[in-house]
Structure formats: C-alpha cells, structure tokens
Backbone bond lengths (Angstrom), bond angles and torsions (degrees), N, CA, C in turn:
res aa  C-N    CA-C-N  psi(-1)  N-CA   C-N-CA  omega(-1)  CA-C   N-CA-C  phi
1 X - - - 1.471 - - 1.523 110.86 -
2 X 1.205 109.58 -41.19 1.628 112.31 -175.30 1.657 108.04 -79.23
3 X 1.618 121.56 -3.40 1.304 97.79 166.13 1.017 106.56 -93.74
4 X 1.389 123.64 -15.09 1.669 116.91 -167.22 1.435 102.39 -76.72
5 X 1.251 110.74 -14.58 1.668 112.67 -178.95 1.556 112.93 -78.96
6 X 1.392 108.43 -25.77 1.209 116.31 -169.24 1.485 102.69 -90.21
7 X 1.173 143.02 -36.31 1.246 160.37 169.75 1.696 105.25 -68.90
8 X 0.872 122.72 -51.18 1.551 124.68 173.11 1.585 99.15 -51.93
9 X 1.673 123.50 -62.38 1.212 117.21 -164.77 2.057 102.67 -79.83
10 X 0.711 124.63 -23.89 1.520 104.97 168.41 1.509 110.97 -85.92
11 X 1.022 125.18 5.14 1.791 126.45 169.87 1.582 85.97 -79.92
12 X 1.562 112.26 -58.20 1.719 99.15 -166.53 1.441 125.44 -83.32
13 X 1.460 112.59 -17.59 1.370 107.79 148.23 1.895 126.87 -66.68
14 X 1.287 116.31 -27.96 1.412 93.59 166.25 1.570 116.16 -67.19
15 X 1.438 110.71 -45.08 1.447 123.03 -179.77 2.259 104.93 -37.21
16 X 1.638 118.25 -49.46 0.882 140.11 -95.39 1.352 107.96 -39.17
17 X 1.400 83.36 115.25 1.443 126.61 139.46 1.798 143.43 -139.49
18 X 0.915 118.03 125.26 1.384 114.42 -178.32 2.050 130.00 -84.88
19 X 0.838 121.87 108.78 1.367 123.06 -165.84 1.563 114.53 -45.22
20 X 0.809 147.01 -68.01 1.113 154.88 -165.28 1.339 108.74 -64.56
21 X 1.773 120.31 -19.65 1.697 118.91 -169.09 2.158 85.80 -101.76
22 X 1.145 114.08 -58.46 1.188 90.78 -177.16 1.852 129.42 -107.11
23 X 1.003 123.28 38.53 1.463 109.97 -174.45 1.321 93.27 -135.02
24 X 1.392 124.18 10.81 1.722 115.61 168.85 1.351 102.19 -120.24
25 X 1.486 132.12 47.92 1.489 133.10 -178.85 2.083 95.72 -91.54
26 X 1.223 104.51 -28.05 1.480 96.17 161.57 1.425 133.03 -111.27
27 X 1.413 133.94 150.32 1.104 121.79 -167.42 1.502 107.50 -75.81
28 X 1.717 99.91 151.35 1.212 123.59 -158.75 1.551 96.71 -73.12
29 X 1.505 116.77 138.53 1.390 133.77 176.43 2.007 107.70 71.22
30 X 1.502 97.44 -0.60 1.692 103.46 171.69 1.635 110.15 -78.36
31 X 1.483 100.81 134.91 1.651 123.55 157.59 0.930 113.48 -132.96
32 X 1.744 112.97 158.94 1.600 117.36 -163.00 1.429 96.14 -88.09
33 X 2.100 100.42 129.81 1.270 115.19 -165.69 2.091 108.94 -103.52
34 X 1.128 117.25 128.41 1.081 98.66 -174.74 1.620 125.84 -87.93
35 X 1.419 96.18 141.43 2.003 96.28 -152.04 1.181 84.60 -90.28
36 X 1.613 146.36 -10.00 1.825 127.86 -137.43 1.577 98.53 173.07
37 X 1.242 116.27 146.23 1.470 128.05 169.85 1.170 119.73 -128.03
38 X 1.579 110.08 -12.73 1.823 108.89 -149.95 1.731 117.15 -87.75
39 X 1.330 87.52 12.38 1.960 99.45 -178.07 1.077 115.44 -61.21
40 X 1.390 147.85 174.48 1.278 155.22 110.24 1.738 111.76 -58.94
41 X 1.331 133.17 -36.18 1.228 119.17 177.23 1.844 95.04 170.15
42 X 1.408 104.40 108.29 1.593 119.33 174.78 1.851 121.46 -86.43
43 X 0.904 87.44 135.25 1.534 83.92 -176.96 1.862 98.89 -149.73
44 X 1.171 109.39 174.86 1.739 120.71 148.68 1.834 92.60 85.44
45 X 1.350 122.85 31.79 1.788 100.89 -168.95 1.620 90.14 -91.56
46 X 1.773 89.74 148.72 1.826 122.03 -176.12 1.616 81.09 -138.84
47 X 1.754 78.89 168.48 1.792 101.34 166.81 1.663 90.73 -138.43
48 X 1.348 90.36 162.44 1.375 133.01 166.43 1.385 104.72 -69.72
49 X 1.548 110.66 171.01 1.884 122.69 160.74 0.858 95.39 -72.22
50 X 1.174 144.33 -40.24 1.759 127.74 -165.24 1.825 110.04 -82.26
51 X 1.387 113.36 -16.07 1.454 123.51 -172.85 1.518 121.58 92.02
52 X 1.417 131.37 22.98 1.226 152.84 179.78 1.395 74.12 -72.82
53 X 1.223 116.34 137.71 1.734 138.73 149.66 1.877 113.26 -88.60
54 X 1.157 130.88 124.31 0.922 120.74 -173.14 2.247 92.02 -127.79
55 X 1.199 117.69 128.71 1.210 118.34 158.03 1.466 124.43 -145.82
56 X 1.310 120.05 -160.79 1.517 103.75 -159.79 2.024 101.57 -134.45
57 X 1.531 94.11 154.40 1.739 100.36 -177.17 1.622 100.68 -120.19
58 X 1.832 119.81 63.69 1.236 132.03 163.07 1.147 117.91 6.90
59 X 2.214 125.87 -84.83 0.780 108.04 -170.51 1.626 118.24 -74.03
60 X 0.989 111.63 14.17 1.579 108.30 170.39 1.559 122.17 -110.47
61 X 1.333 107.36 0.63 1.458 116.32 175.26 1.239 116.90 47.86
62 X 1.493 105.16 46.26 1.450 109.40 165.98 1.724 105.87 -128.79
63 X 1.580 107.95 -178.51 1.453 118.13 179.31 1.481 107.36 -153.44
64 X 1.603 100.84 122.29 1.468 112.76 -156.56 1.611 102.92 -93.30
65 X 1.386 102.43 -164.21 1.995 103.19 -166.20 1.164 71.19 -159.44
66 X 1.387 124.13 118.72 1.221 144.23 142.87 2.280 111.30 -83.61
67 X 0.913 111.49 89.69 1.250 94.19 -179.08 1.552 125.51 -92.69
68 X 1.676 110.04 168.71 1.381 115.32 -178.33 1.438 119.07 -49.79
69 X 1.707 127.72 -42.00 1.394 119.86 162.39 1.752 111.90 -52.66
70 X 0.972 131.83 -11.66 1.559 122.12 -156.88 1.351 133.83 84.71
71 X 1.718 108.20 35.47 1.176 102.59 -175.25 1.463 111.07 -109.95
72 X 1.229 120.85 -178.66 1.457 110.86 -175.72 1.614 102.80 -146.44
73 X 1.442 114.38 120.87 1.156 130.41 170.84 1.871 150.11 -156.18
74 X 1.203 114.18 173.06 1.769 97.68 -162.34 1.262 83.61 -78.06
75 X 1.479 121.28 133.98 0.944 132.75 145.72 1.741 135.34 -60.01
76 X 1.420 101.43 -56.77 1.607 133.60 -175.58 1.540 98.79 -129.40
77 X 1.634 109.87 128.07 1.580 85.05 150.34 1.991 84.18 -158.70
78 X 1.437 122.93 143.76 0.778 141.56 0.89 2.163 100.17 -63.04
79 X 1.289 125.67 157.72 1.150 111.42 147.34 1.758 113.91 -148.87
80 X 1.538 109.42 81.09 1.415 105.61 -178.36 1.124 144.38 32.55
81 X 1.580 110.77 35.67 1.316 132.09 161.99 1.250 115.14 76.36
82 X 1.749 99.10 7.36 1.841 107.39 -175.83 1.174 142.08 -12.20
83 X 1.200 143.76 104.04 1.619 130.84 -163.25 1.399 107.05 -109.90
84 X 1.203 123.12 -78.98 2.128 117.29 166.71 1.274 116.93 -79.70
85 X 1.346 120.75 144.57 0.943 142.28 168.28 1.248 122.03 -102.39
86 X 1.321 126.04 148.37 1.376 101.02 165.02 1.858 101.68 -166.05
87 X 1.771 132.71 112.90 1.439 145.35 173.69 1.908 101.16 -25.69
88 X 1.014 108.94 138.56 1.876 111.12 154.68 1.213 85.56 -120.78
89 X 1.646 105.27 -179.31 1.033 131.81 -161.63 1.500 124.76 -77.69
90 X 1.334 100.52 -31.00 1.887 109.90 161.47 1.455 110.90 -96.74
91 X 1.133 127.12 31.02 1.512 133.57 147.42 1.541 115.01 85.57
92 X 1.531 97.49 11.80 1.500 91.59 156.32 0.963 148.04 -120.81
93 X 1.401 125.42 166.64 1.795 113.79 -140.07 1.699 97.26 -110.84
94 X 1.948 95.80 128.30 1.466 105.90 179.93 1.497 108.50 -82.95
95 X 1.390 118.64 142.96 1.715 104.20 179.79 1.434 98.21 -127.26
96 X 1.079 124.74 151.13 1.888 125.46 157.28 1.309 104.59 -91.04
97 X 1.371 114.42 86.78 1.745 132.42 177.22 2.014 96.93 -62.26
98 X 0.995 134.06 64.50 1.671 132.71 175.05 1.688 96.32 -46.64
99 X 1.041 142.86 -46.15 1.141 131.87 -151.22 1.810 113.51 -44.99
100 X 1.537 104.71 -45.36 1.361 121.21 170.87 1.708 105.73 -116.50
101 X 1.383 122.66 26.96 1.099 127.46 144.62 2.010 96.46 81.09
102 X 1.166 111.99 34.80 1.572 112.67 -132.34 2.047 84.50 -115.26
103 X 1.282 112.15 146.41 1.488 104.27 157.28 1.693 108.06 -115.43
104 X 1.444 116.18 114.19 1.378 113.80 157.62 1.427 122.08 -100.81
105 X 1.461 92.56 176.46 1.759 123.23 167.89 1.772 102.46 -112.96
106 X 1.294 110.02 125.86 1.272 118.80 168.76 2.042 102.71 -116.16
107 X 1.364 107.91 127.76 1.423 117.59 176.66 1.089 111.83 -75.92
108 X 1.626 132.57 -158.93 1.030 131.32 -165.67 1.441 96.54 -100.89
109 X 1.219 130.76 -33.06 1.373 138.57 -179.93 1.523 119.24 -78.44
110 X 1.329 104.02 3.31 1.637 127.51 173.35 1.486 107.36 60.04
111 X 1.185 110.97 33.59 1.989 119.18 160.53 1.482 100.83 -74.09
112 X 1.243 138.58 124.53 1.448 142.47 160.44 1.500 115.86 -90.10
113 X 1.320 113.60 124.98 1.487 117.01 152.46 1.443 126.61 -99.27
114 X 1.263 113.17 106.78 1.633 128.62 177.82 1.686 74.70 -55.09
115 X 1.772 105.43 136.08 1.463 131.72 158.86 1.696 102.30 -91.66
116 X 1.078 120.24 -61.26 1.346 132.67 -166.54 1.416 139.30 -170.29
117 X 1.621 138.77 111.96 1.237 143.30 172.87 1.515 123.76 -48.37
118 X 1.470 109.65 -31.45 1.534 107.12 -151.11 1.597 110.65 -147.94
119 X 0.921 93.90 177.85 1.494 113.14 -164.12 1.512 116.64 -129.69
120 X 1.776 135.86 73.91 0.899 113.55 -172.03 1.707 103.63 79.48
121 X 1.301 110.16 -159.02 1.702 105.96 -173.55 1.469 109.05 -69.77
122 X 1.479 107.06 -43.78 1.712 112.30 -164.38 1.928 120.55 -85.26
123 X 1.010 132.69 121.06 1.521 127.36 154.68 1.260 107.15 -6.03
124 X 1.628 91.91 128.64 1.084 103.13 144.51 1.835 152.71 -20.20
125 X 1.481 152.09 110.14 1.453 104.25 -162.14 1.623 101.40 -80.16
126 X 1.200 125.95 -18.71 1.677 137.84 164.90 1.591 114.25 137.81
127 X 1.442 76.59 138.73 1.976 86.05 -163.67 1.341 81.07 -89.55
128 X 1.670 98.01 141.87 1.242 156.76 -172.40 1.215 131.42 -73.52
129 X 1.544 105.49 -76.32 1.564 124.59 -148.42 2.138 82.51 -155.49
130 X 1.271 107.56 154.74 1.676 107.36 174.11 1.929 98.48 -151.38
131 X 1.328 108.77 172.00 1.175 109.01 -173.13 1.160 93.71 -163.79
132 X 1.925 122.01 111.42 1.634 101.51 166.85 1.327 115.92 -102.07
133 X 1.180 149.25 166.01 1.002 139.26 -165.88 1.554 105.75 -121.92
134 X 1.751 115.52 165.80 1.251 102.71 -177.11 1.574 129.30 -42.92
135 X 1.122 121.41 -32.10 2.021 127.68 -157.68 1.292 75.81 -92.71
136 X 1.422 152.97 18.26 1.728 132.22 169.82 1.597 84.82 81.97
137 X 0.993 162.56 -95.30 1.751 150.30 -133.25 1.417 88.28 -31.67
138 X 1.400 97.46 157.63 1.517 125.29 161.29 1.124 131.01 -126.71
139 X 1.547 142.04 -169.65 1.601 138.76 176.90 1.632 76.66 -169.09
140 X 1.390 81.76 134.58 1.717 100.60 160.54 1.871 106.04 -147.75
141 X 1.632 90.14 170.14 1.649 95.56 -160.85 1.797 94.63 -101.71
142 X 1.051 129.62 165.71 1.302 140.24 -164.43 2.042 106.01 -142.25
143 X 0.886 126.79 24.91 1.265 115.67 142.77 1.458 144.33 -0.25
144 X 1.143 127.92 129.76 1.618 135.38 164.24 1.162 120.86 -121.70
145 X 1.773 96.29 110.26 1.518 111.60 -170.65 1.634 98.66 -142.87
146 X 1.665 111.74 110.41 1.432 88.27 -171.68 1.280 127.43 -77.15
147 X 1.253 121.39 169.94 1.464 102.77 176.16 1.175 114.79 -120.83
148 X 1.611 144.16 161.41 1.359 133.96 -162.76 1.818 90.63 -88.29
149 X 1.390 140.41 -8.23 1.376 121.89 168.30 1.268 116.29 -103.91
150 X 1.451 114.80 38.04 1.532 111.85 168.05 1.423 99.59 -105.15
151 X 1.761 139.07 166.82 0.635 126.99 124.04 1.512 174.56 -143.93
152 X 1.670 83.74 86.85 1.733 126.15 178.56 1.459 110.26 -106.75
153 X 1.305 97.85 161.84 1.650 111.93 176.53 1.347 91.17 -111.41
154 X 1.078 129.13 -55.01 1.468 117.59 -163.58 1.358 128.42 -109.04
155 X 1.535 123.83 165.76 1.613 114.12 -178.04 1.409 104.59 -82.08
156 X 1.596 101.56 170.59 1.215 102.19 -164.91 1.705 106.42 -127.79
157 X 2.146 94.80 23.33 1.708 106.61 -167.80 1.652 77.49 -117.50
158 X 1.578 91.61 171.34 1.677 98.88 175.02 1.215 99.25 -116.00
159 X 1.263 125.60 31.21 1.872 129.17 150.48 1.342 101.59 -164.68
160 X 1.578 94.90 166.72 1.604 121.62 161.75 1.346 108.39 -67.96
161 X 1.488 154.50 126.04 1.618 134.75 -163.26 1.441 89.57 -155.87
162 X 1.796 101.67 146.96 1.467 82.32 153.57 1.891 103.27 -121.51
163 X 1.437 104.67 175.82 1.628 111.22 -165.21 1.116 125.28 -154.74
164 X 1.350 122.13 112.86 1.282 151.57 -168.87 1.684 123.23 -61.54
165 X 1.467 122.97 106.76 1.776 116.81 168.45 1.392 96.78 -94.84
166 X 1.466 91.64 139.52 1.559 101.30 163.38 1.613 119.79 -88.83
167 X 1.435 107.90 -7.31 1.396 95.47 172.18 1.733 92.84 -160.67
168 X 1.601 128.57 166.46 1.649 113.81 163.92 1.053 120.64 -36.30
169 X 1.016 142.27 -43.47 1.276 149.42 -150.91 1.905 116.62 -112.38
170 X 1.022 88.41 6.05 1.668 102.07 155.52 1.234 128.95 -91.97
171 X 1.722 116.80 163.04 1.433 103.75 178.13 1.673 105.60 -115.09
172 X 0.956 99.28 155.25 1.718 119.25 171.50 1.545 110.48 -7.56
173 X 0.740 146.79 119.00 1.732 147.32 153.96 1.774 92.25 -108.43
174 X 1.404 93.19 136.45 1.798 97.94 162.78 1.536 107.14 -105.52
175 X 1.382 100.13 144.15 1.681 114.29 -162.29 1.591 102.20 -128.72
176 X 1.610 98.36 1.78 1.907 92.36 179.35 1.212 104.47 -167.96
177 X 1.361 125.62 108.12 1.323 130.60 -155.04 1.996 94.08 -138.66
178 X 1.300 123.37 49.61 1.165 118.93 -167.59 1.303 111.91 -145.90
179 X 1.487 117.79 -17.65 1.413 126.80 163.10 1.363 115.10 -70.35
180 X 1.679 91.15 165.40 1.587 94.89 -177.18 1.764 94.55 -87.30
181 X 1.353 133.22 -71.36 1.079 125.36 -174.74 1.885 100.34 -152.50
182 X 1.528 93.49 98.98 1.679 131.43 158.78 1.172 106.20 -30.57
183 X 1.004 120.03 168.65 1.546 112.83 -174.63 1.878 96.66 178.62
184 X 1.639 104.41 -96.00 1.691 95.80 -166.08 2.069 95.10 -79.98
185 X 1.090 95.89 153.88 1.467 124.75 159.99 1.418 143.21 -122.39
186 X 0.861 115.46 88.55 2.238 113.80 170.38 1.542 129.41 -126.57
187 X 1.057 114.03 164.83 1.708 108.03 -171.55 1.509 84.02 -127.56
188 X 1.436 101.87 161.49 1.019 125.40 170.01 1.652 111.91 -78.54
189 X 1.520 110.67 148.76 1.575 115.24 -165.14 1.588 106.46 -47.76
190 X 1.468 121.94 -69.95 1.191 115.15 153.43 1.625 149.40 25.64
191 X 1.202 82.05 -53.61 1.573 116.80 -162.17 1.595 110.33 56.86
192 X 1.206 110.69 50.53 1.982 94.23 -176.91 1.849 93.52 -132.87
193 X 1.112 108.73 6.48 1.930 96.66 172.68 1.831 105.51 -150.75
194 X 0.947 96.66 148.00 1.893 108.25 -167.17 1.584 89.62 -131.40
195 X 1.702 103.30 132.13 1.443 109.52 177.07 1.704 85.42 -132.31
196 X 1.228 92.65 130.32 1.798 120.87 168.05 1.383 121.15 -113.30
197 X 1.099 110.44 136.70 1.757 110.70 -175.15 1.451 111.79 -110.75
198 X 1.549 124.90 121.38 1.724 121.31 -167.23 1.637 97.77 -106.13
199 X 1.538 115.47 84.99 1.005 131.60 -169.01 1.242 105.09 -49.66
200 X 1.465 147.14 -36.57 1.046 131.03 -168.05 1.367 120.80 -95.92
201 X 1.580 109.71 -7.19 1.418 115.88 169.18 0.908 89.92 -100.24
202 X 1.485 157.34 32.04 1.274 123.86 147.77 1.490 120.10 87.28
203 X 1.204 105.34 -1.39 1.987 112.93 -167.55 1.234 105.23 -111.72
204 X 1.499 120.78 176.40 1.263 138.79 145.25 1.599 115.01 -132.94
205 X 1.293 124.76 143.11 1.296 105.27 -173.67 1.821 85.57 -136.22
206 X 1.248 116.78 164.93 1.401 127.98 155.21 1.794 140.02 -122.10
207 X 1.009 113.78 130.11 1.545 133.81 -169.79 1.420 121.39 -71.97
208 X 1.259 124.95 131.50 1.556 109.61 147.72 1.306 118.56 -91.98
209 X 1.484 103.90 140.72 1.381 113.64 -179.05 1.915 103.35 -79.93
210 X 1.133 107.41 152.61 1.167 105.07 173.62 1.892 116.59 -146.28
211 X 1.182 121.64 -159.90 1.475 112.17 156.77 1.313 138.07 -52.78
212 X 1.540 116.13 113.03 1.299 130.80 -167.26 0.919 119.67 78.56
213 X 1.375 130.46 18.79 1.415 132.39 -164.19 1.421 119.45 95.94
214 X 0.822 122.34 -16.91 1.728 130.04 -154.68 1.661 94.00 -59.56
215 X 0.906 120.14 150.98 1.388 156.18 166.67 1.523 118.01 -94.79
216 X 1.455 116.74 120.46 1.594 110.07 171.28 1.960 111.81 -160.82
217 X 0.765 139.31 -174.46 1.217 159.66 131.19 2.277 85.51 97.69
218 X 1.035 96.28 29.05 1.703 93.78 166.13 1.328 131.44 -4.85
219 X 1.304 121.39 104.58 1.560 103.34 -174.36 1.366 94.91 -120.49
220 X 1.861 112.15 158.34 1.612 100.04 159.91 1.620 96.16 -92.24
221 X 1.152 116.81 151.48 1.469 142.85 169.29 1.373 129.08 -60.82
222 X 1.688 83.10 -72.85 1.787 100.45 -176.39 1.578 77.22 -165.52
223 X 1.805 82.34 158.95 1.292 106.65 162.91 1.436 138.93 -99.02
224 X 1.520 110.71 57.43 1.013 113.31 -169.46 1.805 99.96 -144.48
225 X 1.098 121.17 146.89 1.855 111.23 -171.63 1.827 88.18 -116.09
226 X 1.196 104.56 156.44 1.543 119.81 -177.14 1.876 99.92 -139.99
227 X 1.716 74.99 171.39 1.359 86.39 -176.37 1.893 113.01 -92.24
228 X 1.322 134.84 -65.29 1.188 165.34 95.67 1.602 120.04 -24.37
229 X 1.563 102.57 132.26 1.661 102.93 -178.20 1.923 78.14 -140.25
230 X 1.811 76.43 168.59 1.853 113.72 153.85 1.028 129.73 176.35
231 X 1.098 111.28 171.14 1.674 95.15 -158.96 1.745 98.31 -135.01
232 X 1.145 103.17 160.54 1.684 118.96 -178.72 1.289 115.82 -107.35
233 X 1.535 117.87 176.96 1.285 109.96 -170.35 1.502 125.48 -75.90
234 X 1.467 118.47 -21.78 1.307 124.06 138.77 1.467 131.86 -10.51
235 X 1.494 107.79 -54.52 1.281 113.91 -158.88 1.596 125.23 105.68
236 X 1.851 103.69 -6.76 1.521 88.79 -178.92 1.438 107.45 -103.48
237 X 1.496 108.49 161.61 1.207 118.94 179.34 1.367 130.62 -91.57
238 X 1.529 143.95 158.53 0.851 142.90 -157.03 1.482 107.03 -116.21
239 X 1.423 133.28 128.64 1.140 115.66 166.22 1.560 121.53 -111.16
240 X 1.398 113.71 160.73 1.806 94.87 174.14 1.480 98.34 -130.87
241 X 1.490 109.46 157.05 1.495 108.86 178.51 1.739 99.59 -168.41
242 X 1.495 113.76 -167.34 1.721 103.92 163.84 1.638 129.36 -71.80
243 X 1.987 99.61 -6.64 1.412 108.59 161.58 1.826 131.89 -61.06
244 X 1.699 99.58 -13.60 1.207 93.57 -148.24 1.336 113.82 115.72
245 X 1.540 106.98 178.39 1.792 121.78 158.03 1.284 103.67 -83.70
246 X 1.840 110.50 136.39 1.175 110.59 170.61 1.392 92.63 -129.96
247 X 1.368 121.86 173.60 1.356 109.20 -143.49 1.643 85.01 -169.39
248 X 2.100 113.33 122.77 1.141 127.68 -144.23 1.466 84.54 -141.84
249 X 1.513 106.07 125.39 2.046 114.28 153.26 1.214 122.16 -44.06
250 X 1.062 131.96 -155.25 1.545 133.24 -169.31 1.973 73.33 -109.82
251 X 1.144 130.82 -31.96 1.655 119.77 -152.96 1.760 84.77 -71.86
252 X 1.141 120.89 -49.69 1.590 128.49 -175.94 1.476 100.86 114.37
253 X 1.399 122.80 37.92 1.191 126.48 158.68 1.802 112.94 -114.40
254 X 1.564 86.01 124.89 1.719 105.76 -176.67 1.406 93.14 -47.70
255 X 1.624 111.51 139.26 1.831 145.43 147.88 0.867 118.97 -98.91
256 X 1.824 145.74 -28.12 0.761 147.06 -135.33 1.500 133.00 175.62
257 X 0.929 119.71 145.99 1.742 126.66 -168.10 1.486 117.52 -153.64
258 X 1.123 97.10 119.89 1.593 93.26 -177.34 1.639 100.92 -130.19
259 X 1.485 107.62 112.50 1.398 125.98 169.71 1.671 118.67 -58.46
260 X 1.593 119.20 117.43 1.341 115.27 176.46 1.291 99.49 -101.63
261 X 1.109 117.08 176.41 2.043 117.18 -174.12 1.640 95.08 -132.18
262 X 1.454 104.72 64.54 1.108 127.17 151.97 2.062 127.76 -133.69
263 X 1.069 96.99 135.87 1.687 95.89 170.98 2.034 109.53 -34.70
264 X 1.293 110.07 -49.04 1.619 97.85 -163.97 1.620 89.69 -135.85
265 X 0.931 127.22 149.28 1.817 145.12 134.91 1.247 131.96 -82.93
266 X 1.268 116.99 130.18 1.230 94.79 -144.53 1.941 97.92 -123.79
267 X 1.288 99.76 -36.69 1.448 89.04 160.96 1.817 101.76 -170.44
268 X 1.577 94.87 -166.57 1.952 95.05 -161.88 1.498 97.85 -130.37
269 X 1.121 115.70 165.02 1.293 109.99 145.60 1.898 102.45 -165.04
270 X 0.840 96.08 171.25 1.812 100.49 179.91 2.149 91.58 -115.31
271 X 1.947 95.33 142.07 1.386 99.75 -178.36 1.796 86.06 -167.08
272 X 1.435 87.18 -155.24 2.153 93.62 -160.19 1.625 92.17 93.26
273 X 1.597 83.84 172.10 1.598 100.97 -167.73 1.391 86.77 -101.93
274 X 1.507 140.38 39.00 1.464 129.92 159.49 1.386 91.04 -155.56
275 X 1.307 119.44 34.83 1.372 124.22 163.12 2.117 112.49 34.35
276 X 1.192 109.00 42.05 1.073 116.76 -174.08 1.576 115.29 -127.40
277 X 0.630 115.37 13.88 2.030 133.12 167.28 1.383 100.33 -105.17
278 X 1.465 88.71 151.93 1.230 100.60 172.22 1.543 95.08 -126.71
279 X 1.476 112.95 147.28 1.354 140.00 159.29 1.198 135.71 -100.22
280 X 1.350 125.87 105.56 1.023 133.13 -171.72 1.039 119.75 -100.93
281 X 1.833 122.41 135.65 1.927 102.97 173.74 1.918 88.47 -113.99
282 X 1.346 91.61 159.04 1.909 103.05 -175.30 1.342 102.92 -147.27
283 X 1.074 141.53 83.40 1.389 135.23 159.69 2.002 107.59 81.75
284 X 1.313 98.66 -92.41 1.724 95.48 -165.25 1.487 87.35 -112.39
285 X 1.425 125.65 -7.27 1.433 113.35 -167.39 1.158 97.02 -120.18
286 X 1.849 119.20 169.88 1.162 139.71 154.12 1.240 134.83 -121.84
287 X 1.396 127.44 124.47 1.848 109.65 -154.31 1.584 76.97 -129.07
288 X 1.654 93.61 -167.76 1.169 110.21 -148.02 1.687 95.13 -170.69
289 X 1.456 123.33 124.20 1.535 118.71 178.95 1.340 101.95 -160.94
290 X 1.711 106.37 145.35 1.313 123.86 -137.59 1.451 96.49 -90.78
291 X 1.852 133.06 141.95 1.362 136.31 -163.87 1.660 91.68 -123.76
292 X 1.308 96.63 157.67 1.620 119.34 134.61 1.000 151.91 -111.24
293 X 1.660 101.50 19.47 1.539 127.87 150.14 1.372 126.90 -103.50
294 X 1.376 128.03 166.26 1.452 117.11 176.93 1.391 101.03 -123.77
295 X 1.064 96.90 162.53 1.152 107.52 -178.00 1.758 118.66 -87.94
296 X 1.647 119.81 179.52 1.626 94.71 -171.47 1.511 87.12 -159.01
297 X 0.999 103.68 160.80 1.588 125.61 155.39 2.359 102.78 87.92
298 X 1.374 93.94 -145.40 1.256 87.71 174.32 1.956 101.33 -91.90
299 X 1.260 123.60 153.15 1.347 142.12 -177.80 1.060 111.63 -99.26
C-alpha cells in the first residue's frame, strides 16, 4: 500500500497536479444543461449581487434576465446592440452598446448614460468586452468587427486597443495598443492584475495593474485566445472559444474542459444566489452547469 502511495504521489507531482484542488471545480455527475434556444446569438452574461445573470441576444438587440427563481426574460429591448456586460459596484450595469459604437451605464431603472463614442477624432471601432474594477475604474477592449448595421466599412482608429477610465466621467486613455485584436477582458477581484485575451493571435496574456490604471509587467498566460473569460475563487480562469470552456490555474496551465454542443462559445460568467453556476452563452443557446466553485469579483 505504501508504495502505491508513493508512486501515486510522484505520478502527480510530475503531472503537478493535485486531485482534490482541481478536478472537483464542477459538480459531480453535472453537465452543461440547456436553459434556452430561442436566440440568434448570446453573448456578454454578468450577474447581479443577488446572482440574476443578465446577458445579451445581439442580433436582436435585446438583454435578457435570467433570474435566481428560474425565470427567463427581456430585460431591455431596443438596447444598442449590447454585447459585454459587466456589474460595478453600485449595481449598475456597464454595456458595450456597438450599435453606435457607444459605452454605457444602464441604472436600475434602465435610464442609460452614453459615457462616450470616440476616441480622439475617430469612432470608436466598438467596445466589446468591459471590466470594472473595485475603486469604480474600468478597462474595456475596442475591437473591429464589422457589423451589417453600421454604415461604414472601415475603422476610423489606427488599432485594435484596449482603454482604461479612471472614473465615469473620464475619457478613454489607451493602456494596450500591441495586440492584434483584444477581445475578452477581467481583473482579478483584487484589482491588482488584468488578463486580456488577443483572440486572433490566439493568446491570452496578463497585466499588473498599477497607479492610475497603468498596466505593466506583461505576461503571456496561455496559449490559447478566447472570446469571454472569468474567473472563480480559486483563481482559475475561464476561457471561451469554438472549443468550449477551457479552464486555466492561476500558473496558466489547463485543468479543465468542458465541451458545449455548439459551433462557438461565446462567453461565461458564474451567477445563482450562491454564485455557484456557471452560465454559459453558445451561439442560439444558453446553458447553465452546476460548480463547486464560486465565482468572485465583478462578472
């Protein structure tokens, strides 16, 4: 018995990995169950403090409310073609309205304040993905993806960037002008590290946050670019892509994979009133599969 013990633990120290820290991050005998089909294409899901999941059905320019009883409904509709979402800290929800290339705040009473169109002289190419962090600052990703209801063909920035407010009422600073095209965004609860995914290279790399926002000590992550991330209380991250969720330690070595039975994934978030589901959006559907982690920070 004691060699098999000894042999068991140097199999999982070369591996390293430890059983019990990563292969029970989902609940046991759980698969992702599908809550909804009737989308044209979901993306952008956040939760609330209470764990309401709220995400968005693009080509339909609406934004749904998945709530903690299990109900399912339009939240917003028209609402500027919204694509990320993302909770601040007084409970209102940031959206990347692309339609007019626009980043808002929607309140609880669903009054929106357009923050800002542009960048310098030219539009926006359309925020993406957003992330606020504890002190209220934010970072959002700036992407070029056209859309058939704009009407332009081309951007009107001389990069893909993403760019940092230090407060609402600030304007745009760019803090990453080196990717090919940015895409998901989140910080750690903390607020002291920002991981960005450059979907088209294929990467993810992560940031330290520092004074004023500043950005420094660049790392690549993993080699893999996503669409949508989040992370749990663990520390690992979530990725989304046409693989599925793939799912990375704080070291940036994959634990995990969870196959959706859709063409693309599109993004994650953790919600429920014990913040222990995970939410998934995938193309026309939205599932949902049961964790034994929670999730943390803003969604």
């Amino acid at each position: 018995m004691m060699k098999n013990i000894v042999i068991l633990s140097i199999c999982l120290a070369l591996a390293g990995c430890h059983p019990a820290h990563h292969q029970d991050i989902v609940s046991e005998g759980a698969v992702p169950e599908k809550l909804s089909g009737e989308f044209a294409f979901t993306e952008g899901p956040a939760s609330d403090a209470e764990g309401n999941v709220f995400f968005t059905d693009q080509p339909n320019d609406r934004i749904m409310k998945w709530s903690t009883d299990g109900e399912l409904s339009i939240w917003m509709q028209p609402a500027g073609r919204a694509n990320g979402l993302c909770f601040d800290q007084t409970g209102d929800l940031w959206a990347c309205a692309d339609e007019q290339n626009e980043l808002w705040i929607i309140d609880k009473e669903k009054n929106v304040t357009v923050l800002f169109d542009r960048y310098g002289t030219g539009k926006l190419n359309g925020p993406n993905d957003v992330w606020v962090a504890p002190d209220g600052s934010a970072y959002f990703s700036d992407p070029f993806y056209k859309r058939p209801w704009w009407p332009r063909d081309t951007t009107q920035q001389d990069g893909q960037c993403v760019y940092f407010l230090s407060s609402k009422e600030s304007e745009p600073v760019r803090v990453i002008d080196d990717l090919v095209q940015p895409n998901g965004v989140i910080g750690t609860p903390d607020g002291k590290m920002l991981y960005v995914t450059d979907i088209k290279e294929g990467k993810t790399y992560s940031y330290a946050i520092g004074e004023q926002g500043a950005l420094s000590n660049k790392q690549l992550f993993c080699e893999m670019g996503s669409d949508g991330m989040t992370l749990d209380e663990r520390g690992n991250l979530y990725l989304t892509n046409a693989a599925g969720v793939t799912v990375f330690d704080a070291s940036g070595r994959q634990i995990k994979h969870i196959k959706i039975d859709e063409p693309w994934t599109a993004n994650v978030c953790f919600g429920g009133s014990d913040m222990k589901s995970l939410f998934i959006t995938a193309k026309a559907g939205f599932y949902r599969l049961k964790m034994n982690v929670k999730g943390v920070g803003s969604q």
